[in-house]
DRENPA-3360 file (N, C-alpha, C; in nm, 2 decimals, always signed):
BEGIN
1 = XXXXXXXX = -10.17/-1.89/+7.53/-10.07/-1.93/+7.43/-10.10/-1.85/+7.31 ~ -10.01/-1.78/+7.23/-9.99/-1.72/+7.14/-10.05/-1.82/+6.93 ~ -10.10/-1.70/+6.89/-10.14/-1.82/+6.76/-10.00/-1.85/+6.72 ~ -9.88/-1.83/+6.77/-9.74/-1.89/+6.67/-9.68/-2.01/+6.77 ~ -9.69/-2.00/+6.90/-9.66/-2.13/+6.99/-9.79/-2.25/+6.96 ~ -9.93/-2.18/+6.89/-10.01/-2.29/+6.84/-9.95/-2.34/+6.75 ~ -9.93/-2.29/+6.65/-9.88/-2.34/+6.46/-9.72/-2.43/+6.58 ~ -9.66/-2.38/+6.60/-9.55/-2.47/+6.69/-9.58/-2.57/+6.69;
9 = XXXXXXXX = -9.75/-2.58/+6.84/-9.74/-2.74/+6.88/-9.82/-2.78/+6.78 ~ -9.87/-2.76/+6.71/-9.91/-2.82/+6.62/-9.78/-2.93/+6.53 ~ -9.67/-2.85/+6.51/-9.53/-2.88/+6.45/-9.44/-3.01/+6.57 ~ -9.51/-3.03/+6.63/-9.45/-3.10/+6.76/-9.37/-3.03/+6.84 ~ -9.33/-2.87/+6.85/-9.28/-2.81/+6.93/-9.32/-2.75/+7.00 ~ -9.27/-2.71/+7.15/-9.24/-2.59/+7.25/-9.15/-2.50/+7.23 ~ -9.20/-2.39/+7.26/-9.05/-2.30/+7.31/-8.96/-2.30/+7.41 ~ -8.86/-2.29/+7.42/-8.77/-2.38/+7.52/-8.76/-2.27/+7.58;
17 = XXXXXXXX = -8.70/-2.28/+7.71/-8.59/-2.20/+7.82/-8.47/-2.12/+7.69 ~ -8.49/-1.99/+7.72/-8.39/-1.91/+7.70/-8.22/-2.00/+7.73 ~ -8.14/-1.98/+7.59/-8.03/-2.03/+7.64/-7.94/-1.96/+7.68 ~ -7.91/-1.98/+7.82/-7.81/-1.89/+7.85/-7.67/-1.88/+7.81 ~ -7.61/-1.73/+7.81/-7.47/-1.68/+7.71/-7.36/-1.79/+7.73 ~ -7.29/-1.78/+7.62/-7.18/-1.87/+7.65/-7.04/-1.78/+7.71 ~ -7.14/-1.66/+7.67/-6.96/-1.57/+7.71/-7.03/-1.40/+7.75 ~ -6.97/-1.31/+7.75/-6.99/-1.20/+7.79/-7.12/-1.11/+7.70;
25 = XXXXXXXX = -7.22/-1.14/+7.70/-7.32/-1.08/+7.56/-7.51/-1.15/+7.67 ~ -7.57/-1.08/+7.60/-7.70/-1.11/+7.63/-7.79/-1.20/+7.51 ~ -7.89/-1.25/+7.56/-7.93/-1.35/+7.44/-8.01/-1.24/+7.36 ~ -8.06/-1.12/+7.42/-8.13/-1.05/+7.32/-8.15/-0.89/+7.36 ~ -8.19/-0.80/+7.25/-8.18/-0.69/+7.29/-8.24/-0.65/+7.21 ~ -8.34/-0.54/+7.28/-8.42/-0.46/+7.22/-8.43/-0.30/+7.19 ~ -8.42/-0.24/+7.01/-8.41/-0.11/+7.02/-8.50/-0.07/+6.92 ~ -8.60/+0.02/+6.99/-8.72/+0.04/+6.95/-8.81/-0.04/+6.94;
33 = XXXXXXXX = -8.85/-0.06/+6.77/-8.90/-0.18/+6.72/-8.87/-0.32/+6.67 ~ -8.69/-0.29/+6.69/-8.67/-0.44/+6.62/-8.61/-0.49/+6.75 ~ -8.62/-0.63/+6.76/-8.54/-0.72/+6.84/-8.40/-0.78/+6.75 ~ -8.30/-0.79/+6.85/-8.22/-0.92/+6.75/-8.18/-0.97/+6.86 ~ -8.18/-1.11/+6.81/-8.11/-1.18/+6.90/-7.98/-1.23/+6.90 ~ -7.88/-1.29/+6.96/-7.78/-1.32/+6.96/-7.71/-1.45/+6.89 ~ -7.64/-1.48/+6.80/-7.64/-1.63/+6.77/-7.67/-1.69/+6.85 ~ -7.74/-1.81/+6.80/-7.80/-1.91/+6.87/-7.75/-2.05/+6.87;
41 = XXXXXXXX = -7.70/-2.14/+6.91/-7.63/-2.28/+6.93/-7.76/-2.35/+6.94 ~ -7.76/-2.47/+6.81/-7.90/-2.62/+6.85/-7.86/-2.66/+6.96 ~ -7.88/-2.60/+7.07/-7.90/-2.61/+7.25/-8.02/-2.67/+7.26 ~ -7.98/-2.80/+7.29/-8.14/-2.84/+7.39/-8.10/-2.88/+7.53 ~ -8.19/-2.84/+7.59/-8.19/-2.89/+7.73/-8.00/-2.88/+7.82 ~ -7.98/-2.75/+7.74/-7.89/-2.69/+7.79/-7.74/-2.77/+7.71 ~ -7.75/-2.83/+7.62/-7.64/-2.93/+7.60/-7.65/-2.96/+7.44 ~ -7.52/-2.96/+7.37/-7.53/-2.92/+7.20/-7.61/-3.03/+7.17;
49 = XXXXXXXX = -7.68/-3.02/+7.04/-7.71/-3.12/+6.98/-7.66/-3.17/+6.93 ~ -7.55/-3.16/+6.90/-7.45/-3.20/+6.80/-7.32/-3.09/+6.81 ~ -7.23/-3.15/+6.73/-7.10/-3.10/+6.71/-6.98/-3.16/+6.57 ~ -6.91/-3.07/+6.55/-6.87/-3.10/+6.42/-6.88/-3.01/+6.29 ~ -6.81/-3.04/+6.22/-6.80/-2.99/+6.09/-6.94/-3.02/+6.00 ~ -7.02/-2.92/+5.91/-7.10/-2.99/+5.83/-7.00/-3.01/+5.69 ~ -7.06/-3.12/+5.67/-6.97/-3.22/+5.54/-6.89/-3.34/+5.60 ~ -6.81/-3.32/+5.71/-6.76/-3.45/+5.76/-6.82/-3.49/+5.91;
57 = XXXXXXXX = -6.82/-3.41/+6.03/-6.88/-3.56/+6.10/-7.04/-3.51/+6.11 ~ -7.12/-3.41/+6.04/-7.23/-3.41/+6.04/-7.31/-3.39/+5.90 ~ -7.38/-3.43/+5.90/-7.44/-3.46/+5.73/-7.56/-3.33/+5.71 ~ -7.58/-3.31/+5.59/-7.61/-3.20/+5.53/-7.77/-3.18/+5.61 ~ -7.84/-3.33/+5.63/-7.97/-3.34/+5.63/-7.99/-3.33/+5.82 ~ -7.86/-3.32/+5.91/-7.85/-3.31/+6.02/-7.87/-3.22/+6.05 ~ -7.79/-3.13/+6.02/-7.78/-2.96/+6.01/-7.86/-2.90/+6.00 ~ -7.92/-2.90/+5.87/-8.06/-2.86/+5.88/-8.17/-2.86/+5.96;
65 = XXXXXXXX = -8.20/-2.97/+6.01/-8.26/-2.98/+6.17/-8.17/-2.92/+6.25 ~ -8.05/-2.89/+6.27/-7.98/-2.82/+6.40/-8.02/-2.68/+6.36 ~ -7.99/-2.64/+6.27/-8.06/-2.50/+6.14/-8.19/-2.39/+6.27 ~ -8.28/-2.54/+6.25/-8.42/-2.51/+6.29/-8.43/-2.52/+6.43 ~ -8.34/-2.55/+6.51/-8.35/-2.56/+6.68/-8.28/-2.41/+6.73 ~ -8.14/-2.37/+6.62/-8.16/-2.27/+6.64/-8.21/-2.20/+6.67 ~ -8.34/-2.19/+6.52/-8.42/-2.07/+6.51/-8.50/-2.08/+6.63 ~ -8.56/-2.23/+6.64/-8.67/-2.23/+6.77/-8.59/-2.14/+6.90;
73 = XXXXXXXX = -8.45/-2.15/+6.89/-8.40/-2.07/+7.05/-8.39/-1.92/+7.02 ~ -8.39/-1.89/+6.91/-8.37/-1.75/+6.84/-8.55/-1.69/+6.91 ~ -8.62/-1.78/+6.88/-8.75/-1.72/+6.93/-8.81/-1.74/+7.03 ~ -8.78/-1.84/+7.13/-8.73/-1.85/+7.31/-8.68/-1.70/+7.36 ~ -8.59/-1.66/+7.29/-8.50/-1.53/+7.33/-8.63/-1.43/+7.28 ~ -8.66/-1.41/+7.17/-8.81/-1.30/+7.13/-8.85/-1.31/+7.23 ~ -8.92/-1.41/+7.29/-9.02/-1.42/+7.33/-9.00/-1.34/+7.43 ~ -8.88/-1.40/+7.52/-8.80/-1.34/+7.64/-8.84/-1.16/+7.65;
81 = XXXXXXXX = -8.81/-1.13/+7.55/-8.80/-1.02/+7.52/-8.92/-0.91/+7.56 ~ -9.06/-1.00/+7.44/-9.15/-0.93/+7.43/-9.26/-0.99/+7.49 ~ -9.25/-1.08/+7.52/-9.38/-1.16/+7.61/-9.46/-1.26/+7.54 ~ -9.54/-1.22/+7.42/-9.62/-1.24/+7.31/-9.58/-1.24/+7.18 ~ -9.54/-1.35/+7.14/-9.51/-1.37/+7.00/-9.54/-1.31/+6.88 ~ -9.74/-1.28/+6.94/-9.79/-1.27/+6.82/-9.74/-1.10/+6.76 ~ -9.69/-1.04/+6.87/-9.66/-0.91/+6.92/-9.54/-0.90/+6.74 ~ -9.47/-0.96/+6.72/-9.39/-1.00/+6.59/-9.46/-0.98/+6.46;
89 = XXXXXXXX = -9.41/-0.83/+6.40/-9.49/-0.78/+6.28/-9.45/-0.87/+6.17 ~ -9.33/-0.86/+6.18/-9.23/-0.97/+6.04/-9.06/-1.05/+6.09 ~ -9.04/-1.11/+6.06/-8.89/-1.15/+6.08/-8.86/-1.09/+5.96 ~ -8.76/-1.00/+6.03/-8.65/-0.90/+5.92/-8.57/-0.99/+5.85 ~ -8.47/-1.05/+5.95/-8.36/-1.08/+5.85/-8.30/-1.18/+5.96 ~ -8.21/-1.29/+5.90/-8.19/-1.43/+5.93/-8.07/-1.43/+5.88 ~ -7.91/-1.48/+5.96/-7.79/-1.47/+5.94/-7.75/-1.58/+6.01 ~ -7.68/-1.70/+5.92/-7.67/-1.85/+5.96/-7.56/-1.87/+5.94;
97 = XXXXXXXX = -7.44/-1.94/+6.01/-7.31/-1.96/+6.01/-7.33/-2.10/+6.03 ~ -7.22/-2.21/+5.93/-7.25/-2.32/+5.93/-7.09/-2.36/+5.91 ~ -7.07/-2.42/+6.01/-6.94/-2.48/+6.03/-6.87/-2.59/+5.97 ~ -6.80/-2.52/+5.84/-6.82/-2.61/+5.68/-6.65/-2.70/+5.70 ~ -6.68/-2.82/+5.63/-6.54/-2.88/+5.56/-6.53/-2.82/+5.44 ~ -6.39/-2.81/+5.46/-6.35/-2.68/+5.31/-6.43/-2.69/+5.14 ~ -6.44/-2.86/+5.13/-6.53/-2.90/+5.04/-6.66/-2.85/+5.04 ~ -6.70/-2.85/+5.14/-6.88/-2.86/+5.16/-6.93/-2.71/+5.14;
105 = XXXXXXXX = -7.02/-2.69/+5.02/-7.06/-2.61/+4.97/-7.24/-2.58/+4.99 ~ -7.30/-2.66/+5.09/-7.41/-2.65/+5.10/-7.49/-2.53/+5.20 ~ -7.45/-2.45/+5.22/-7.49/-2.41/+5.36/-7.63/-2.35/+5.34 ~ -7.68/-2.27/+5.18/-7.79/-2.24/+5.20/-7.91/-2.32/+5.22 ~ -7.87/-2.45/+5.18/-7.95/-2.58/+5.23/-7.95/-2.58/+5.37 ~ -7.86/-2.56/+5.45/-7.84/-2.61/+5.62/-7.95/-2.48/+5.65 ~ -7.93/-2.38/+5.63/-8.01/-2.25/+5.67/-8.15/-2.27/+5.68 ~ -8.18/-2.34/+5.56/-8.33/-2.36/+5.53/-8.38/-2.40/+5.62;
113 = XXXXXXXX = -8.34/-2.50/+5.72/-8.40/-2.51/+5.86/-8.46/-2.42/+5.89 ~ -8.37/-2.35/+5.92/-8.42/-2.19/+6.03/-8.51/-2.10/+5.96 ~ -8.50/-2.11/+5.86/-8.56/-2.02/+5.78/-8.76/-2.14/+5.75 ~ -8.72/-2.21/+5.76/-8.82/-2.29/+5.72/-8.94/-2.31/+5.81 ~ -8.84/-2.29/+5.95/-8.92/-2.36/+6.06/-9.02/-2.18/+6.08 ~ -8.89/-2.08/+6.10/-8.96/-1.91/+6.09/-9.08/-1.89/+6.03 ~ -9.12/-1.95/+5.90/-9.21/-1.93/+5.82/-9.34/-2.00/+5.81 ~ -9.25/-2.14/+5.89/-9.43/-2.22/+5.94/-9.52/-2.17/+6.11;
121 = XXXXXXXX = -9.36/-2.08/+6.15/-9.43/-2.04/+6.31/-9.53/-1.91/+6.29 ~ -9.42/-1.86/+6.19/-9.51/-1.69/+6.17/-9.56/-1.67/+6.06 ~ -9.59/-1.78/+5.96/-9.69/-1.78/+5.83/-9.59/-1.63/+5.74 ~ -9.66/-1.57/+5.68/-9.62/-1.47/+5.59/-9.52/-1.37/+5.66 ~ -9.57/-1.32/+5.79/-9.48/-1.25/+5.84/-9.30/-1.31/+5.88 ~ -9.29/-1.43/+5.89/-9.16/-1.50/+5.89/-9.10/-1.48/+5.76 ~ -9.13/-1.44/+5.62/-9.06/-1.42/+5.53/-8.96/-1.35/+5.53 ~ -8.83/-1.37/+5.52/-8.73/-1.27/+5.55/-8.61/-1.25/+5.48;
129 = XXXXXXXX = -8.50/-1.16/+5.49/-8.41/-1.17/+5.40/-8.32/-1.24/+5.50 ~ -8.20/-1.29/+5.43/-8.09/-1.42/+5.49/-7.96/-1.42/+5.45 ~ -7.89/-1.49/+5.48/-7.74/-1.46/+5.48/-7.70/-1.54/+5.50 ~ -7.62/-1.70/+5.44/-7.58/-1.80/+5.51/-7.43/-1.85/+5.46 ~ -7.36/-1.85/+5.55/-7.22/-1.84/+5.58/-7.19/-1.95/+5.60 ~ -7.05/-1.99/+5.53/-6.98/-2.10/+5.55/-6.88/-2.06/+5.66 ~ -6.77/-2.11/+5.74/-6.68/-2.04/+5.85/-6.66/-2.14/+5.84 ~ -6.49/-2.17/+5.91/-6.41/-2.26/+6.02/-6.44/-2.32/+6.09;
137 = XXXXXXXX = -6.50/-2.26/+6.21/-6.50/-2.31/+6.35/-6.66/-2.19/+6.39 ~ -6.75/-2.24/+6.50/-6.81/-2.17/+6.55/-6.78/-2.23/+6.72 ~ -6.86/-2.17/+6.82/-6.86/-2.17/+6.98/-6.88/-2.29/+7.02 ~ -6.77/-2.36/+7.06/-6.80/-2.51/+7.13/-6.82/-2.63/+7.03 ~ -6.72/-2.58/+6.91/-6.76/-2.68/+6.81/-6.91/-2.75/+6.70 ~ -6.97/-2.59/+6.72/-7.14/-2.63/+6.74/-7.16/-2.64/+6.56 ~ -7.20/-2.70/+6.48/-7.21/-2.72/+6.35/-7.26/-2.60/+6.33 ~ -7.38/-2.53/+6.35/-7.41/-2.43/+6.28/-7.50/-2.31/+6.40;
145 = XXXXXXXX = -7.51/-2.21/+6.39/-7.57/-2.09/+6.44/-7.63/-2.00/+6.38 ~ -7.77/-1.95/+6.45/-7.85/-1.87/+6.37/-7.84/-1.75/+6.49 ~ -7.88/-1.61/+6.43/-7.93/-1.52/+6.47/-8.09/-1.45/+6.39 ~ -8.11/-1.41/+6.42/-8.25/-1.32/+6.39/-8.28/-1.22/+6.43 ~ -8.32/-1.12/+6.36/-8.37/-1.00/+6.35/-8.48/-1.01/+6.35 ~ -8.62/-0.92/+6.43/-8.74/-0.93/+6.41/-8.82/-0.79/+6.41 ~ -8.92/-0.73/+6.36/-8.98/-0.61/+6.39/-9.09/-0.66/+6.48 ~ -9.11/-0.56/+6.60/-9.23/-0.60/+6.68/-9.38/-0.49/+6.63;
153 = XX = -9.47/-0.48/+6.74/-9.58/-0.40/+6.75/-9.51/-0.29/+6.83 ~ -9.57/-0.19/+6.85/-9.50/-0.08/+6.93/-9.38/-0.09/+7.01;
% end
């Protein structure tokens, strides 16, 4: 087991099963040294965690946790990729789409999940730059989606 699936279970998590595409795309791809992965849906166990708008049928402090299941599937897909986590020089960059009521102005809070959870799995190297988006609608109704960029080792 890798020192970042330790800091995990330490966190009460595993890495989950790669989630498979919802449409014509791969969960991850690799060129050179960076990985990215594909947006990510709070998929567990193959089935949303939720659904909805954040601000009306899902609350700010929900999201957030969906935020961070993301990211945990964002790095299921790494993993997929490269074997060994530890193999992960830095997380580049982190782009969060949060599926807002036209009111709700929170999203860099919902992000923080993902971003939060990144930086307790990979300590200093998870530090990264971010982008977090409000939208309409995302895939299957899913409140919010992360992708991630990562640099590896060779």
């Amino acid at each position: 087991m890798s020192a970042v699936e330790d800091r995990l279970s330490e966190l009460g998590l595993t890495v989950p099963e790669v989630v498979p595409p919802v449409a014509a795309y791969v969960p991850v791809v690799r060129d050179g040294n960076l990985v990215f992965t594909s947006g990510q849906l709070p998929m567990v166990d193959g089935r949303l965690a939720a659904t909805g708008k954040v601000g009306a049928e899902v609350d700010e402090v929900t999201a957030k946790e969906l935020a961070a299941t993301c990211a945990l599937n964002a790095i299921a897909a790494v993993k997929s990729e490269i074997g060994d986590l530890d193999k992960v020089v830095r997380v580049v960059k982190v782009v969060g789409f949060v599926a807002s009521d036209p009111i709700f102005t929170g999203q860099p809070g919902v992000i923080n999940g993902a971003s939060e959870l990144l930086v307790k799995a990979f300590g200093d190297k998870g530090v990264h730059a971010r982008s977090a988006v409000g939208v309409a609608a995302l895939p299957l109704d899913a409140p919010v989606e992360v992708e991630v960029v990562v640099s590896v080792e060779g």
